[in-house]
C-alpha positions as CSV (number, residue, x, y, z in Angstrom):
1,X,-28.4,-27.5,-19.3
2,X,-25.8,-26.6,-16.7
3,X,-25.9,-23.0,-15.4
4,X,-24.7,-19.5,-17.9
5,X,-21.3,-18.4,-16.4
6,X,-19.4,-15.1,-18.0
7,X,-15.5,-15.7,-17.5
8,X,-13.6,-13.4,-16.9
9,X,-9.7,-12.9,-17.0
10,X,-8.1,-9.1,-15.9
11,X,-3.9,-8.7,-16.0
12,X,-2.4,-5.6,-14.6
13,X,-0.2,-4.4,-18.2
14,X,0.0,-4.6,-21.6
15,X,3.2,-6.7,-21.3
16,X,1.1,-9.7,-19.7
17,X,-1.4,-11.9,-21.3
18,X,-4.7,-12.9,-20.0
19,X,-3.7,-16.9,-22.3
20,X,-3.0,-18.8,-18.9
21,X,-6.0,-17.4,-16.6
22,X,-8.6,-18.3,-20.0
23,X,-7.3,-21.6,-20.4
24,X,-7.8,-22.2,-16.3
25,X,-11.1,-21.2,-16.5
26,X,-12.3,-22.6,-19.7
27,X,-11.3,-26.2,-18.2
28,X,-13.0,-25.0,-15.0
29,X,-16.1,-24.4,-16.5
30,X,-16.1,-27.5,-18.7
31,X,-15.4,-29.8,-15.7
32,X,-18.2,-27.9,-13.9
33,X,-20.5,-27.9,-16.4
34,X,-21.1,-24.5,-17.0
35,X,-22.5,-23.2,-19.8
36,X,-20.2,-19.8,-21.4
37,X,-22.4,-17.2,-22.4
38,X,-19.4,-14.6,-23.0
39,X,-15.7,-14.1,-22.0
40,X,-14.3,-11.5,-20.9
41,X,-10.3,-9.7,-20.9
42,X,-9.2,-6.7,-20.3
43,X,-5.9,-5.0,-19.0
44,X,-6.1,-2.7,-16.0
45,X,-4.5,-1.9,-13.1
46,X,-6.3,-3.7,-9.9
47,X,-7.1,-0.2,-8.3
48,X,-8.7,1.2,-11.3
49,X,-12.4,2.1,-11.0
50,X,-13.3,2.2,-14.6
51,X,-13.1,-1.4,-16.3
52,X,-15.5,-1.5,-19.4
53,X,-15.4,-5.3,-19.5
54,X,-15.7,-6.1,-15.7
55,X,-19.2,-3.3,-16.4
56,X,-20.8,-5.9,-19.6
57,X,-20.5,-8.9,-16.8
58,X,-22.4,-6.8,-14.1
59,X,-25.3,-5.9,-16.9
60,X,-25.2,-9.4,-17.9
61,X,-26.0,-10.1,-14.3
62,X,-28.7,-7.4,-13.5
63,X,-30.3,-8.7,-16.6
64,X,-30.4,-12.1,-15.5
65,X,-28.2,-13.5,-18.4
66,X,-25.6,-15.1,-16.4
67,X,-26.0,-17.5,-13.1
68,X,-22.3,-17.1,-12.1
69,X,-18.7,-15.2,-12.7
70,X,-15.6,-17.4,-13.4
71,X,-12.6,-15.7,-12.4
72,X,-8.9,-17.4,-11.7
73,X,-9.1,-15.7,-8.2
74,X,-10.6,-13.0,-6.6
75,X,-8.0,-10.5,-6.8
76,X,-8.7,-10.1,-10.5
77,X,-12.3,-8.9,-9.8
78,X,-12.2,-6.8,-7.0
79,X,-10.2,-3.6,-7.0
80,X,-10.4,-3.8,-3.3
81,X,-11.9,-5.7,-0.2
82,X,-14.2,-3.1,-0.2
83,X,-15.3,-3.3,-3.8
84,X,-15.4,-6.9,-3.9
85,X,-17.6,-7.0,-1.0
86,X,-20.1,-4.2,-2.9
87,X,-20.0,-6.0,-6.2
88,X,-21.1,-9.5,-4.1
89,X,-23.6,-7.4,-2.8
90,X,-25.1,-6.6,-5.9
91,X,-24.9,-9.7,-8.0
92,X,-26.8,-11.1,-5.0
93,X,-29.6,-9.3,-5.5
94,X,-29.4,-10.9,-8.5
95,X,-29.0,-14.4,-7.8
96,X,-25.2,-14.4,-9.5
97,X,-22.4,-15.7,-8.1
98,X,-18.5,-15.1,-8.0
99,X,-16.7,-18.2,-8.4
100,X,-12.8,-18.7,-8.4
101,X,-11.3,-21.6,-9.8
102,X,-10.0,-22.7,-6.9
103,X,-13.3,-23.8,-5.9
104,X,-14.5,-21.4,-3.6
105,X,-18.0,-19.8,-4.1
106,X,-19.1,-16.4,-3.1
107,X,-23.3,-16.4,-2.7
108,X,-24.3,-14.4,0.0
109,X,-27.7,-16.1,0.3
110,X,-26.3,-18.9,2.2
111,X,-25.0,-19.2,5.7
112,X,-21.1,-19.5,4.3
113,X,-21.5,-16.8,1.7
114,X,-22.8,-14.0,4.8
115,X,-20.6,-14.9,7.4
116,X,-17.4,-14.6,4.5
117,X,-19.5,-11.2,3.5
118,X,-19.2,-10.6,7.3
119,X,-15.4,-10.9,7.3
120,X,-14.7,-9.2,4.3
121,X,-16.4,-6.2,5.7
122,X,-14.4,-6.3,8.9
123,X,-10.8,-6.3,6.6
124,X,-12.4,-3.4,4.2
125,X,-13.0,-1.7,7.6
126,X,-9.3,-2.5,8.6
127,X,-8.2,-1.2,5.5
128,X,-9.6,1.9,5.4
129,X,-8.2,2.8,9.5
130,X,-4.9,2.0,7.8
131,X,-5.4,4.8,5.2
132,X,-6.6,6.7,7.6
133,X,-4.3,6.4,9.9
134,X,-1.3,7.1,7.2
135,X,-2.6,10.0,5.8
136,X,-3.0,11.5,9.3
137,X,0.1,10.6,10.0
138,X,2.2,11.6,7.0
139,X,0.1,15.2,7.7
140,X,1.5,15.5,10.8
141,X,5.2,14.5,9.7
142,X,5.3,16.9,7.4
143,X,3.8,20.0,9.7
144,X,6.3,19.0,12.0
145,X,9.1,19.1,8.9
146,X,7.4,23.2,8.6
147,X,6.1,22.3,5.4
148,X,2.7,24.3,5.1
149,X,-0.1,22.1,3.8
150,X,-2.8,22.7,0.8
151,X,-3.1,25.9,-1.2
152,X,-1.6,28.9,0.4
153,X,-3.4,32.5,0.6
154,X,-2.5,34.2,-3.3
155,X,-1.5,30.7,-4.9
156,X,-3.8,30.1,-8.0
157,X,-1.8,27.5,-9.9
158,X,-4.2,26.9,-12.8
159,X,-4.9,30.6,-13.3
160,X,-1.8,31.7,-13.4
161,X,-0.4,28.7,-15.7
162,X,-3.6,30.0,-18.2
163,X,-3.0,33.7,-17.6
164,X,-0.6,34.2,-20.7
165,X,-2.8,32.5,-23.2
166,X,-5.9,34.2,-21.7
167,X,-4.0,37.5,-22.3
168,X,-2.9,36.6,-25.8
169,X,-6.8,35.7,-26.5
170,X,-7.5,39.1,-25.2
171,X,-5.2,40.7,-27.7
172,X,-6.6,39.0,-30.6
173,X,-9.7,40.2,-29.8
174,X,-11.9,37.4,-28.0
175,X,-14.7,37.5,-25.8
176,X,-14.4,36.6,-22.3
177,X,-16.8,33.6,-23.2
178,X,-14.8,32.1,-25.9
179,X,-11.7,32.1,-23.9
180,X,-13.3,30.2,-21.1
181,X,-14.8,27.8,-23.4
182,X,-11.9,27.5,-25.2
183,X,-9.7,26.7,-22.6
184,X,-11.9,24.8,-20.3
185,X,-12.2,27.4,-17.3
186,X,-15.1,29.2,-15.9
187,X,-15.9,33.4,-17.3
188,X,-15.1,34.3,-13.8
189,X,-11.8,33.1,-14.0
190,X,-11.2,34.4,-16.9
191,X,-12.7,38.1,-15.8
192,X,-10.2,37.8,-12.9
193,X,-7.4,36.9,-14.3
194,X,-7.8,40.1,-16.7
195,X,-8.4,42.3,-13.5
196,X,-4.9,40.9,-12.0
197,X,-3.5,41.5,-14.9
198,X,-4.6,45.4,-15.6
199,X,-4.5,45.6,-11.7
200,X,-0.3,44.3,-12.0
201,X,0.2,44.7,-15.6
């Protein structure tokens, strides 16, 4: 019996198919022995947290169902160095290991798989300055530009959007409690926005 592998196959739209990455890895797994226990598609974008199928494959693993994950290459896995690099993480606490069809293995139990672990955390690291370092300094182009950053004193954007249907509700006779049920905001809100409105009617 050779060892239980999910595959699994990610594209980024609707408008791609997942065809050529399956057939790569069912041929993978047959030359390699492995033994399917499941397969796995979906479409999302790389960066998306929330993938249902990528979430089966991790239960699969935590419930010692599978001994490895097929993929075509890492990049349909991980959303990002850092995510790959937690997901290894985990499925090494479970024995499992990622495995892309170009051959190369990700088990952080060996010598290989920790010093890879080790460089992957240095690039998540790297990527993360990067981010940081753009979103201080896009901040700083646009103070220079005058442009005044996050909400200003007075600005209630959601309130005020809601204010004429919280008013209407008022009419018909509603309580303060429906109305913030019914549209999703807090009974303070909606007690203020009455106040403003009586205050500036």
């Amino acid at each position: 019996m050779g060892r239980r592998a999910a595959i699994y196959a990610r594209v980024s739209t609707s408008d791609q198919s997942c065809e050529r990455q399956l057939a790569d890895l069912t041929g993978f797994a047959e030359r390699g022995s492995f033994d399917v226990m499941g397969v796995f598609t979906e479409t999302a974008s790389g960066t998306r947290a929330n993938r249902a199928e990528r979430a089966k494959i991790m239960n699969l693993a935590q419930a010692r169902e599978i001994d490895a994950i097929l993929v075509t290459e890492l990049s349909r896995w991980g959303r990002s160095t850092q995510d790959l690099l937690d997901t290894l993480h985990r499925l090494a606490g479970w024995n499992v290991s990622v495995i892309a069809v170009s051959g190369m293995t990700f088990e952080l139990h060996t010598p290989h798989g920790r010093m890879m672990a080790t460089m992957l955390a240095g690039i998540a690291q790297f990527e993360r300055d990067l981010i940081s370092e753009r979103v201080k300094s896009g901040l700083a182009a646009a103070k220079a530009r005058g442009k005044k950053l996050g909400r200003q004193p007075g600005q209630r954007p959601k309130s005020d959007k809601l204010a004429p249907k919280v008013m209407a509700h008022i009419a018909e006779g509603r309580s303060y409690r429906w109305i913030a049920r019914d549209l999703g905001i807090s009974k303070n809100t909606v007690t203020e926005i009455v106040k403003r409105h009586r205050e500036n009617p």
